[in-house]
C-alpha positions as a Markdown table, in Angstrom:
| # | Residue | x | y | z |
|---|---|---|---|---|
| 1 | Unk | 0.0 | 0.0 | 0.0 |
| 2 | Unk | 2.2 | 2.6 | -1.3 |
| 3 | Unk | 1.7 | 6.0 | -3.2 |
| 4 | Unk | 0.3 | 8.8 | -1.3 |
| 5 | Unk | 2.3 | 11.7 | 0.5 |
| 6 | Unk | 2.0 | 9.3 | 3.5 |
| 7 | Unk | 1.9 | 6.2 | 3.5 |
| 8 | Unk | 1.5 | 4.2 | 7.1 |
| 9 | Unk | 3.0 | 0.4 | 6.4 |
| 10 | Unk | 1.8 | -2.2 | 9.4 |
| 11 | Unk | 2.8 | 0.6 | 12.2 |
| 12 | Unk | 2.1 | -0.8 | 15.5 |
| 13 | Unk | 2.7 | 1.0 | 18.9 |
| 14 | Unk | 3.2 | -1.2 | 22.2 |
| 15 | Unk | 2.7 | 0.3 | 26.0 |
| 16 | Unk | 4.2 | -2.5 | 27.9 |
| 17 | Unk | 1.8 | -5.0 | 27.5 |
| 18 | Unk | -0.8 | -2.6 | 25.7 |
| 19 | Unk | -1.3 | -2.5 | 21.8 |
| 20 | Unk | -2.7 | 1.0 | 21.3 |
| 21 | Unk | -2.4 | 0.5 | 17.3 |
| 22 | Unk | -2.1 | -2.6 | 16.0 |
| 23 | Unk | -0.7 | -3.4 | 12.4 |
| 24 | Unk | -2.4 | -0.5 | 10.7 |
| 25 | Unk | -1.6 | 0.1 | 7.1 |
| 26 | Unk | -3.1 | 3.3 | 5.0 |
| 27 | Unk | -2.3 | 6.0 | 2.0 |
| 28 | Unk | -3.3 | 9.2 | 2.5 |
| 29 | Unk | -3.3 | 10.7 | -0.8 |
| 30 | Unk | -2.0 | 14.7 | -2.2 |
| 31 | Unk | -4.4 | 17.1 | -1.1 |
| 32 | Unk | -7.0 | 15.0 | 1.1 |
| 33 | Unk | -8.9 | 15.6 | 4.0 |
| 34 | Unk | -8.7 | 12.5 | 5.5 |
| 35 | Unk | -10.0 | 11.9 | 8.8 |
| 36 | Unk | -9.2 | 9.3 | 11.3 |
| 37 | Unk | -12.6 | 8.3 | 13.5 |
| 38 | Unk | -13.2 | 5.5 | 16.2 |
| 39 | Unk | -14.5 | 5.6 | 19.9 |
| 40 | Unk | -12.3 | 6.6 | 22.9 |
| 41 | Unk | -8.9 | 4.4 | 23.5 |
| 42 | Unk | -9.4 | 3.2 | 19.7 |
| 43 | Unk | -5.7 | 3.9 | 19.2 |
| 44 | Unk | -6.4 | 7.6 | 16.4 |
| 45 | Unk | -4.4 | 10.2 | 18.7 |
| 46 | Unk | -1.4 | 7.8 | 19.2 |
| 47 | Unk | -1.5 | 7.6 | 15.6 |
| 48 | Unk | -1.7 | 10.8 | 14.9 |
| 49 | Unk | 1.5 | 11.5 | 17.4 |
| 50 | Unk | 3.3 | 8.9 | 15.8 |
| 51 | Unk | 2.6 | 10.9 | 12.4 |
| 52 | Unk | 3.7 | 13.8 | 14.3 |
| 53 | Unk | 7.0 | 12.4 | 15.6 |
| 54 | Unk | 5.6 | 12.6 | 19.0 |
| 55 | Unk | 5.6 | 9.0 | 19.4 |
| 56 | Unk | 7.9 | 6.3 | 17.5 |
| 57 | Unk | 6.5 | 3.4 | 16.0 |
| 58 | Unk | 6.9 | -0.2 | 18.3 |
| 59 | Unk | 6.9 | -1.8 | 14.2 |
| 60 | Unk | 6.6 | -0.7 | 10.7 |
| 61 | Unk | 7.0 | 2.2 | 9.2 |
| 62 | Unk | 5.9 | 6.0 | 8.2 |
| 63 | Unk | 6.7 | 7.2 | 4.8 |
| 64 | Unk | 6.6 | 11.2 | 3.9 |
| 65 | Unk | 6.7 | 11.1 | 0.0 |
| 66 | Unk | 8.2 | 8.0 | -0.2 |
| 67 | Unk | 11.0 | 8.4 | 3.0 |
| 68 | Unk | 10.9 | 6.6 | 6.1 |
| 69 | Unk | 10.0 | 9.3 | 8.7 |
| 70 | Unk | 9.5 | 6.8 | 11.4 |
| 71 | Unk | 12.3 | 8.2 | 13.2 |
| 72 | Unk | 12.5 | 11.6 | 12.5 |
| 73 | Unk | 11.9 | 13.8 | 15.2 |
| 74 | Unk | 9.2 | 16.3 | 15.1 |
| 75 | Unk | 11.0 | 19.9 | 14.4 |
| 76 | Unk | 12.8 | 17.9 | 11.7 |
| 77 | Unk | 9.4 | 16.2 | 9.6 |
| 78 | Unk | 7.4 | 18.8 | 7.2 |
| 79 | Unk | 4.3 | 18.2 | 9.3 |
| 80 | Unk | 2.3 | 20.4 | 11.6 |
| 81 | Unk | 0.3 | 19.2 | 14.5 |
| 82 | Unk | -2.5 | 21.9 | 15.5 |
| 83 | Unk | -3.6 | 21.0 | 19.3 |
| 84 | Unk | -7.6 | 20.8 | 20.2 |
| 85 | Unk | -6.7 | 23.4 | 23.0 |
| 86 | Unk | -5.4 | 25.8 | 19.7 |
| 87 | Unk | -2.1 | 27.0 | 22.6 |
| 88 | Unk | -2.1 | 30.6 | 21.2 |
| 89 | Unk | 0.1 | 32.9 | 22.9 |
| 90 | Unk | -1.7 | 35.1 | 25.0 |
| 91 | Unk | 0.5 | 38.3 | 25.5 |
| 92 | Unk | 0.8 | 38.3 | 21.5 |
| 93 | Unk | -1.5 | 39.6 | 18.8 |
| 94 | Unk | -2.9 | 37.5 | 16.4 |
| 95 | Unk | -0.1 | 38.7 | 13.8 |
| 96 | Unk | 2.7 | 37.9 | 16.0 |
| 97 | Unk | 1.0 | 34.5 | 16.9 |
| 98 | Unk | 1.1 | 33.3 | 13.0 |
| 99 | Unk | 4.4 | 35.0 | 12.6 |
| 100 | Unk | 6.3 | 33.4 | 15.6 |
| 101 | Unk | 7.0 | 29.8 | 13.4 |
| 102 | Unk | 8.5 | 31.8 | 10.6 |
| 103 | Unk | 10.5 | 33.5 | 13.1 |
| 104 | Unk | 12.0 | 30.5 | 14.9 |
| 105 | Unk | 12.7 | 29.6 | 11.5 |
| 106 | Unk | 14.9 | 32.9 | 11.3 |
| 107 | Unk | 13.3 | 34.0 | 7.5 |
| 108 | Unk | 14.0 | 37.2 | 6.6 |
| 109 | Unk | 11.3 | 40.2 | 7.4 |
| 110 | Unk | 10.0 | 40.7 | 4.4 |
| 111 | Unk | 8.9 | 36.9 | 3.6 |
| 112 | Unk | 7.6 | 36.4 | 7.1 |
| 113 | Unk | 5.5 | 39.9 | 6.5 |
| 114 | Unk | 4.5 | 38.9 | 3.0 |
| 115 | Unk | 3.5 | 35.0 | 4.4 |
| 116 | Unk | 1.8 | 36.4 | 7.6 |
| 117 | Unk | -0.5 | 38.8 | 5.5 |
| 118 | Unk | -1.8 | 35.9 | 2.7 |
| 119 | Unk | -2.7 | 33.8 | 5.7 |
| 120 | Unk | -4.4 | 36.8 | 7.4 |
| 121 | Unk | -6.6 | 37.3 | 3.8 |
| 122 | Unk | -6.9 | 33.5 | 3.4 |
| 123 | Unk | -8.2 | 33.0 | 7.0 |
| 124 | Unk | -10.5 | 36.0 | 7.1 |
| 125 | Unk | -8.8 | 37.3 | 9.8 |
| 126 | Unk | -6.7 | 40.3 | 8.9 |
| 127 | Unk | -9.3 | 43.1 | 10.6 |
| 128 | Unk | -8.4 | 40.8 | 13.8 |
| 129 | Unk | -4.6 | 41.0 | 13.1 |
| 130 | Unk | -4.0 | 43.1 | 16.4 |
| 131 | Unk | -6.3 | 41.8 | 18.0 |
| 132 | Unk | -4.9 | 39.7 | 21.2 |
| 133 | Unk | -6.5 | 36.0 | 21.9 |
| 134 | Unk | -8.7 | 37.1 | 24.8 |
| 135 | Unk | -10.8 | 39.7 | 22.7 |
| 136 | Unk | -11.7 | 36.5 | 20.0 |
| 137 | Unk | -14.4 | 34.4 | 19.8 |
| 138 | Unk | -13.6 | 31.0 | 19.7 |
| 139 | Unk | -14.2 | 30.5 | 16.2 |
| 140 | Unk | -11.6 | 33.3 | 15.9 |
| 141 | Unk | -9.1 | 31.7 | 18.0 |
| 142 | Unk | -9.2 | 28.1 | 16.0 |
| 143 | Unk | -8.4 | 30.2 | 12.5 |
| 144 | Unk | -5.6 | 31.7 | 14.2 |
| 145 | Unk | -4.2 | 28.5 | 15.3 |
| 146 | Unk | -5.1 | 26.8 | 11.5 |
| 147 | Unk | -3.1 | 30.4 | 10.2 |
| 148 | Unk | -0.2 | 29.7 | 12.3 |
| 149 | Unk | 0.1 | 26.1 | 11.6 |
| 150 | Unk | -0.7 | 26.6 | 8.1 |
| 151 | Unk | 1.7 | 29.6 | 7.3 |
| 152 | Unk | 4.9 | 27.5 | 7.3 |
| 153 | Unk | 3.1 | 25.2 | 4.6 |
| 154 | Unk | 4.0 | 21.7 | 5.8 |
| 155 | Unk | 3.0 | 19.1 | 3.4 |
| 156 | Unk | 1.0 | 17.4 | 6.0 |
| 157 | Unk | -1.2 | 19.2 | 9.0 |
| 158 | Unk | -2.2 | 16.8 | 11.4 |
| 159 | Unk | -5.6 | 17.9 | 13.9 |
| 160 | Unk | -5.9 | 16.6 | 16.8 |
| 161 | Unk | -10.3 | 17.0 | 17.6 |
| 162 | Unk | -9.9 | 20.7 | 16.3 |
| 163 | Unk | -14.2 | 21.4 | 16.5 |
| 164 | Unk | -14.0 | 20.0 | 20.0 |
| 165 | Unk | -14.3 | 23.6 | 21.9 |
| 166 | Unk | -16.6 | 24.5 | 20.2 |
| 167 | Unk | -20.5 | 24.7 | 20.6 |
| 168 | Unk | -22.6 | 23.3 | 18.6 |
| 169 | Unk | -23.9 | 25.8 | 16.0 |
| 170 | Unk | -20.2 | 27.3 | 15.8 |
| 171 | Unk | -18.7 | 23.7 | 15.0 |
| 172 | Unk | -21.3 | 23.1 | 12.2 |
| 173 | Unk | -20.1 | 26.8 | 10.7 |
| 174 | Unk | -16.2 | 25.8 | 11.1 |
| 175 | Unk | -16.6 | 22.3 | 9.6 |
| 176 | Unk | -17.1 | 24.0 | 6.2 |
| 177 | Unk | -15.0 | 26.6 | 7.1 |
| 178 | Unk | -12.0 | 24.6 | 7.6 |
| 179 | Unk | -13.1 | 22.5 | 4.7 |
| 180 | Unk | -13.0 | 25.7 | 2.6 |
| 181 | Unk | -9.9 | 26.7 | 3.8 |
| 182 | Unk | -8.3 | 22.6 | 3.1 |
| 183 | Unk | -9.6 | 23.0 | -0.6 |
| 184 | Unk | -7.7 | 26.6 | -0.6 |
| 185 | Unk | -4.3 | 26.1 | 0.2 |
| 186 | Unk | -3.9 | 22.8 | -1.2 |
| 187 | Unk | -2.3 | 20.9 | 2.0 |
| 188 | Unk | -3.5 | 17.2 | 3.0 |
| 189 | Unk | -5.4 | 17.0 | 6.2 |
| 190 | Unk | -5.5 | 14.5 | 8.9 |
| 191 | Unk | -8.2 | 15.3 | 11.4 |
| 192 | Unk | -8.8 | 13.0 | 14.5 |
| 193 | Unk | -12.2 | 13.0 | 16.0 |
| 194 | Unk | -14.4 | 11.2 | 17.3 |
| 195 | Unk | -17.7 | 13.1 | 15.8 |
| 196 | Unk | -19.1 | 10.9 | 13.4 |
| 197 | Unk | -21.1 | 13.7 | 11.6 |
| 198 | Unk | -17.5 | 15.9 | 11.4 |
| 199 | Unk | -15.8 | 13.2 | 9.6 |
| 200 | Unk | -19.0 | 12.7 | 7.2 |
| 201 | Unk | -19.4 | 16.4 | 6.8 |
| 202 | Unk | -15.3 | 17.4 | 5.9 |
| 203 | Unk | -13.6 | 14.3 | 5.0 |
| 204 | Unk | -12.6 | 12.8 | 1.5 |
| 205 | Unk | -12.0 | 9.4 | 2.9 |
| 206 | Unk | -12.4 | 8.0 | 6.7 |
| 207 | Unk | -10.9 | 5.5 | 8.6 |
| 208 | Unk | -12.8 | 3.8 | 11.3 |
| 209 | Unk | -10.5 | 2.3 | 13.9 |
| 210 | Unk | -11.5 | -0.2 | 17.2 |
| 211 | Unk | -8.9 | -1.4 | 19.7 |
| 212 | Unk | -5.9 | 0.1 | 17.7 |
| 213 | Unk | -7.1 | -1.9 | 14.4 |
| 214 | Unk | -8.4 | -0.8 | 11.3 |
| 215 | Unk | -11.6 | -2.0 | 10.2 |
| 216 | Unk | -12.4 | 0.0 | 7.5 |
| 217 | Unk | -10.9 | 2.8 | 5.0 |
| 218 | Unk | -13.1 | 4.2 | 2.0 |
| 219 | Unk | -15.6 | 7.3 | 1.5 |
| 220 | Unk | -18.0 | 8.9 | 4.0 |
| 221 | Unk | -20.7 | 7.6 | 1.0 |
| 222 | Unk | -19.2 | 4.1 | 1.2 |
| 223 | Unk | -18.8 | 3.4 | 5.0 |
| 224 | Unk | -22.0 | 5.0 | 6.0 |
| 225 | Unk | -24.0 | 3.2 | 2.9 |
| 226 | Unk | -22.0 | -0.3 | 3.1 |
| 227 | Unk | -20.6 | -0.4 | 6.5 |
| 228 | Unk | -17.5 | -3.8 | 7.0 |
| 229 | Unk | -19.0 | -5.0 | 10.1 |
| 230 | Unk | -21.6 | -4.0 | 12.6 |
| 231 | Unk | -19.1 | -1.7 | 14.7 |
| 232 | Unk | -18.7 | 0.6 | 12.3 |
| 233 | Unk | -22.7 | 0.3 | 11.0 |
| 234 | Unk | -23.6 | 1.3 | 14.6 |
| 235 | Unk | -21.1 | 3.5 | 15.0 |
| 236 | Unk | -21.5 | 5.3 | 11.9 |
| 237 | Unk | -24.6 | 7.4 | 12.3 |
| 238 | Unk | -27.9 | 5.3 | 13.2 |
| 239 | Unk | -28.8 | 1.9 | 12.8 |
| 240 | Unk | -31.3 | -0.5 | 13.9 |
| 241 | Unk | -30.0 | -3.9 | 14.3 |
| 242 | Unk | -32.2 | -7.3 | 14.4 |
| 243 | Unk | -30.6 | -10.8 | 15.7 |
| 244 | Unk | -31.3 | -13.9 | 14.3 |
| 245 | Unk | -30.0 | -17.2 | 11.9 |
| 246 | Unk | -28.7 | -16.5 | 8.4 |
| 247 | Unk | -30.5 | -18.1 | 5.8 |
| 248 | Unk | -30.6 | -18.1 | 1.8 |
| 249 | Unk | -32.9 | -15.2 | 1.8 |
| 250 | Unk | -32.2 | -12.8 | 4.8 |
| 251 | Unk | -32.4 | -13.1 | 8.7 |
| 252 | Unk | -34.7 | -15.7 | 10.6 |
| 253 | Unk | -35.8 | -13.2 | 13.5 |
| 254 | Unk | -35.9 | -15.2 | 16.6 |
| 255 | Unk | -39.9 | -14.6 | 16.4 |
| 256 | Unk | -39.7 | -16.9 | 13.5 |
| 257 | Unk | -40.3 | -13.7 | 10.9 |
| 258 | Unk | -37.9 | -13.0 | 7.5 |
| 259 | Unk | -35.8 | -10.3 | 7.4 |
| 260 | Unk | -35.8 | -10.7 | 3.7 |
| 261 | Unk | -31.7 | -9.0 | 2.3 |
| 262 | Unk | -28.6 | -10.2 | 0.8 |
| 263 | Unk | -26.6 | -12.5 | 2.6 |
| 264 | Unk | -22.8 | -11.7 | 1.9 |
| 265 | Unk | -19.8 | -14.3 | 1.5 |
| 266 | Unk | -18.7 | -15.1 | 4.8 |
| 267 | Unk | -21.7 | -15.8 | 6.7 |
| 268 | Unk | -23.0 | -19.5 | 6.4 |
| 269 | Unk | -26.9 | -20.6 | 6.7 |
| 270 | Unk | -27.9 | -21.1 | 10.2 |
| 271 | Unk | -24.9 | -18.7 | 11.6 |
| 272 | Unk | -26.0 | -16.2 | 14.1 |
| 273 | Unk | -26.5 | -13.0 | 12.2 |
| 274 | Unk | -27.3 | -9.2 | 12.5 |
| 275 | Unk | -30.1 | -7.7 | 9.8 |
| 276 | Unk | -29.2 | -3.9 | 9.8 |
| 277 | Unk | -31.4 | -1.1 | 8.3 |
| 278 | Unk | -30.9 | 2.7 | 8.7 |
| 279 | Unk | -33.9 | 4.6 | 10.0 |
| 280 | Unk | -34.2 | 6.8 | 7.5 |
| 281 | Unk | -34.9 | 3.7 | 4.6 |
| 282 | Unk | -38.0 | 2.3 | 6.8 |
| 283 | Unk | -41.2 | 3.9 | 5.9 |
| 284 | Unk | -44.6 | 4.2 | 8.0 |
| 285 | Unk | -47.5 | 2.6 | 6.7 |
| 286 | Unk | -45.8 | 1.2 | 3.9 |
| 287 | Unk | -47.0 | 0.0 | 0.2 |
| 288 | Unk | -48.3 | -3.4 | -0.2 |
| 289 | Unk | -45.2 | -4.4 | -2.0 |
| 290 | Unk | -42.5 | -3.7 | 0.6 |
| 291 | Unk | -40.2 | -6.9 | 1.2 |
| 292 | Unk | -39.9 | -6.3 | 5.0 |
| 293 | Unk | -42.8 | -5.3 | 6.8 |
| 294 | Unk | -44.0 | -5.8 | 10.3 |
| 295 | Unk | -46.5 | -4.0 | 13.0 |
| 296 | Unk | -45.6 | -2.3 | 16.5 |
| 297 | Unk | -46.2 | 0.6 | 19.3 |
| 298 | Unk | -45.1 | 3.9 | 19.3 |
| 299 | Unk | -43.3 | 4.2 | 22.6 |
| 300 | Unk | -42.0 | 7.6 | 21.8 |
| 301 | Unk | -41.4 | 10.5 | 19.8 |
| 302 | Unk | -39.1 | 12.9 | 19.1 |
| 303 | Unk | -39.1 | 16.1 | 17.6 |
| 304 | Unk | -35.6 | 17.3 | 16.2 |
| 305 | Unk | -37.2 | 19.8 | 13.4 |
| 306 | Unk | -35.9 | 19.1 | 10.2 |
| 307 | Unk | -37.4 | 15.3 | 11.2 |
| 308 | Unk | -39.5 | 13.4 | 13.5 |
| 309 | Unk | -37.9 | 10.3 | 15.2 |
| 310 | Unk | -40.5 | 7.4 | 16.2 |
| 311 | Unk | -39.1 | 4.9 | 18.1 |
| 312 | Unk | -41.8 | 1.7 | 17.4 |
| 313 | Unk | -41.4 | -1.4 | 19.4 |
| 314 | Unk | -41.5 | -4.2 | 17.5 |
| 315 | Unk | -41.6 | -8.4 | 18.1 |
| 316 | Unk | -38.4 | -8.8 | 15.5 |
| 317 | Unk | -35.7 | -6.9 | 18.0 |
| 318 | Unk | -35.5 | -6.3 | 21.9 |
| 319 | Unk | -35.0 | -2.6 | 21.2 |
| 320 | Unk | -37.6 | -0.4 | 19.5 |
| 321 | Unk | -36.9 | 0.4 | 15.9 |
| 322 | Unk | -36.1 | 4.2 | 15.2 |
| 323 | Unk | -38.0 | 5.7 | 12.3 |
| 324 | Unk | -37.2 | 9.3 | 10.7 |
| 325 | Unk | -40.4 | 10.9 | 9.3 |
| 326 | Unk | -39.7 | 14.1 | 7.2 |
| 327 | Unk | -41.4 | 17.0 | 8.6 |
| 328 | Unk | -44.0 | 17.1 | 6.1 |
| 329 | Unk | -45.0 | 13.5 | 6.3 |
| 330 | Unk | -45.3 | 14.0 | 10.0 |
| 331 | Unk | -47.6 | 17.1 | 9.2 |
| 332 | Unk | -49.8 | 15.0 | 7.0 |
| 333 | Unk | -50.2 | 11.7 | 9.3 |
| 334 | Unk | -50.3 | 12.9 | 13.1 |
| 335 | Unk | -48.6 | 9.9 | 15.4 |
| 336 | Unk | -48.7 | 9.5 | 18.8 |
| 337 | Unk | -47.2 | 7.6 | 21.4 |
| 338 | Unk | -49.0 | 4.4 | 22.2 |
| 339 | Unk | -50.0 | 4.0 | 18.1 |
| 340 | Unk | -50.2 | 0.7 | 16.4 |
| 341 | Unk | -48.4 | 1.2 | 13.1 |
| 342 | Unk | -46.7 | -0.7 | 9.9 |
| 343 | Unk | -43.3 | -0.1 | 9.4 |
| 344 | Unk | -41.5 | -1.3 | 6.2 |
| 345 | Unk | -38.2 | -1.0 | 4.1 |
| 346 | Unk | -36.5 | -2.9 | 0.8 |
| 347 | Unk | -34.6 | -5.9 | 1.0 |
| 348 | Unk | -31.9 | -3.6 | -0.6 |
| 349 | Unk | -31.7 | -1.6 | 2.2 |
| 350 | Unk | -31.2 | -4.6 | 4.5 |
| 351 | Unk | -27.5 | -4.9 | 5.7 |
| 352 | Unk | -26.0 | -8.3 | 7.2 |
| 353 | Unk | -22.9 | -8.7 | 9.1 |
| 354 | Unk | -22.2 | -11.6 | 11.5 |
| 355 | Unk | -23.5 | -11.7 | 14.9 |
C-alpha cells in the first residue's frame, strides 16, 4: 500500500503490555482531507503522534513522499500538528501569533511579512490582526491556530479533535469553514475526531479504527451506505439492528419472521446474524409491495425539526426500531405515542454482518 504523500505500512505501537495500534496500514493521498474516527482508546491520537513524531512506532513504518519518517523527530518532519486546546500565545497579537513559526525559522522580514499577510486574507482574519487571543471568539481563535500552523506550509497538518471547543452551531459553521480553507491552500489534512457527523461532513476518505485496528478505510458515502461489520454500522450514524440465523434469503428473526436481504460471502446458513437497516430507509404505513414489513407501538417520539424520530417497538428486535419521518410526512399523518403502526423498508436496504 504505497503511493500517497503518507503512507503508514503495518505501524504498531506497544505500551508494555498494551497494543494501542495494531498493524495499521493506509495511504493518505496529495491534497486530502482525511480523517481518522473511532471511539475513545481506539488507538487515532497515538496515531496521529506517531505521524507527528511525537511517538515512535513499536513496528513498521511511516513514509513522507516515499522516505521513512519513522524516526525523524518532530522539528525535523514537514508536518504540523494543530492541538484541540489551539495553545495561542496570549501576551501576542494575532499577527505575532502566526508570525512566531517563521520567526523561529529565522526568514528574513519581508517573507515572514508577505507570508503572515496571505494567511491573514486566506483565513479572514486580517481586521483581527492586532487583536490579542482574549478579545476572540472562539471561532476566531481556532483560525488563528489553523493560520499559524498553516503559514509554514507543511505538506501534511495533522488535527488533533480541532471542533472539540466548540458549541454546537459554531462547530457546524467551522466544519465547512475549515473544509474551505483545506480546498484553498492545497495541503492534505488528517483530522482525529471522534464526531461521526464531522468526519461525514469534511472528510474525502475516513478510517474507522477499534482497539488500535483498522476496520475499515473508504468514503464517507461508502462506509455510511455499506458499512464492514456491525461496529462501524452502529457506529456510523444510526442503525437499527435485528438478531437472528442466516438463511438463503435474509435473517430468521428469533420470532420466526424474515428479514428478507442479501446474505454476503462469509456468513454461512444457520450462523448467528445481525439484519441492519438505517432509519431513514424504513417507511410508516408502507406500500403493499415492501419486502420487509411488520407492525408495532409507538413508545415515543421525538421532535428534532428538520425530522420526526418514532421509536416503534417491535416483536423482531428487543430494542424499539427508530423511524425518521420528514417534517412534512409528520404534518400530514399525526402519530402518537402508544399507536399501532406498519413499518416497512427494501430488502436492498437490509444490511447483514455476522452476529
Amino acid at each position: 500500500m504505497t503511493g500517497g504523500v503518507l503512507d503508514i505500512e503495518g505501524v504498531t505501537k506497544n505500551f508494555g503490555r498494551l497494543t494501542a495500534v495494531d498493524d495499521v496500514s493506509l495511504s493518505i493521498r496529495e491534497n486530502e482531507f482525511f480523517a481518522l474516527l473511532g471511539p475513545s482508546g481506539c488507538g487515532k491520537t497515538t496515531l496521529l503522534r506517531m505521524l507527528a513524531g511525537f511517538e515512535m512506532p513499536s513496528g513498521g513504518k511511516i513514509l513522507l513522499d516515499g522516505a521513512d519518517v519513522s524516526r525523524v523527530p518532530p522539528n525535523r518532519r514537514p508536518v504540523n500538528l494543530m492541538f484541540q486546546s489551539y495553545a495561542l500565545f496570549p501576551h501576542m497579537s494575532v499577527r505575532a501569533n502566526i508570525a512566531y513559526g517563521l520567526e523561529m525559522e529565522r526568514r528574513p522580514s519581508a517573507e515572514i511579512r508577505s507570508r503572515v499577510d496571505e494567511m491573514l486574507a486566506t483565513t479572514q482574519l486580517a481586521a483581527l490582526a492586532d487583536r490579542k487571543p482574549d478579545q476572540l471568539s472562539g471561532g476566531q481563535k481556532q483560525r488563528v491556530a489553523l493560520a499559524r500552523a498553516l503559514v509554514k506550509r507543511p505538506r501534511v497538518l495533522l488535527l488533533d479533535e480541532p471542533l472539540g471547543a466548540l458549541d454546537k452551531k459554531l462547530r457546524g459553521e467551522m466544519q465547512i469553514e475549515l473544509k474551505r480553507l483545506q480546498d484553498e491552500v492545497g495541503i492534505t489534512f488528517i483530522v482525529v475526531t471522534h464526531d461521526q457527523e464531522e468526519a461525514l461532513v469534511m472528510a474525502d476518505r475516513m478510517a474507522v479504527l477499534r482497539d488500535g485496528r483498522l476496520l475499515q478505510c473508504d468514503t464517507p458515502h461508502e462506509v455510511y451506505e455499506r458499512p464492514a461489520d456491525a461496529f462501524v454500522a452502529g457506529f456510523i450514524g444510526v442503525m437499527n439492528f435485528c438478531a437472528g440465523s442466516a438463511v438463503a434469503e435474509g435473517v430468521r428473526a428469533s420470532d420466526g419472521s424474515l428479514v428478507a436481504g442479501t446474505l454476503p460471502q462469509g456468513i454461512a446458513a444457520g450462523a448467528p446474524a445481525l439484519a441492519a437497516v438505517r432509519p431513514e430507509r424504513i417507511v410508516l404505513f408502507p406500500a403493499a409491495g415492501a419486502a420487509n414489513r411488520t407492525s408495532g407501538t409507538v413508545e415515543a417520539l421525538a421532535y428534532h425539526g428538520l425530522d420526526l424520530q418514532v421509536h416503534v417497538r417491535t416483536p423482531l428486535a428487543d430494542k424499539p426500531f427508530l423511524v425518521r419521518m420528514t417534517a412534512d410526512a409528520a404534518d400530514s399523518r399525526s402519530i402518537r405515542t402508544g399507536d399501532t403502526v406498519e413499518i416497512g423498508w427494501s430488502a436492498a436496504d437490509t444490511r447483514i454482518f455476522k452476529s
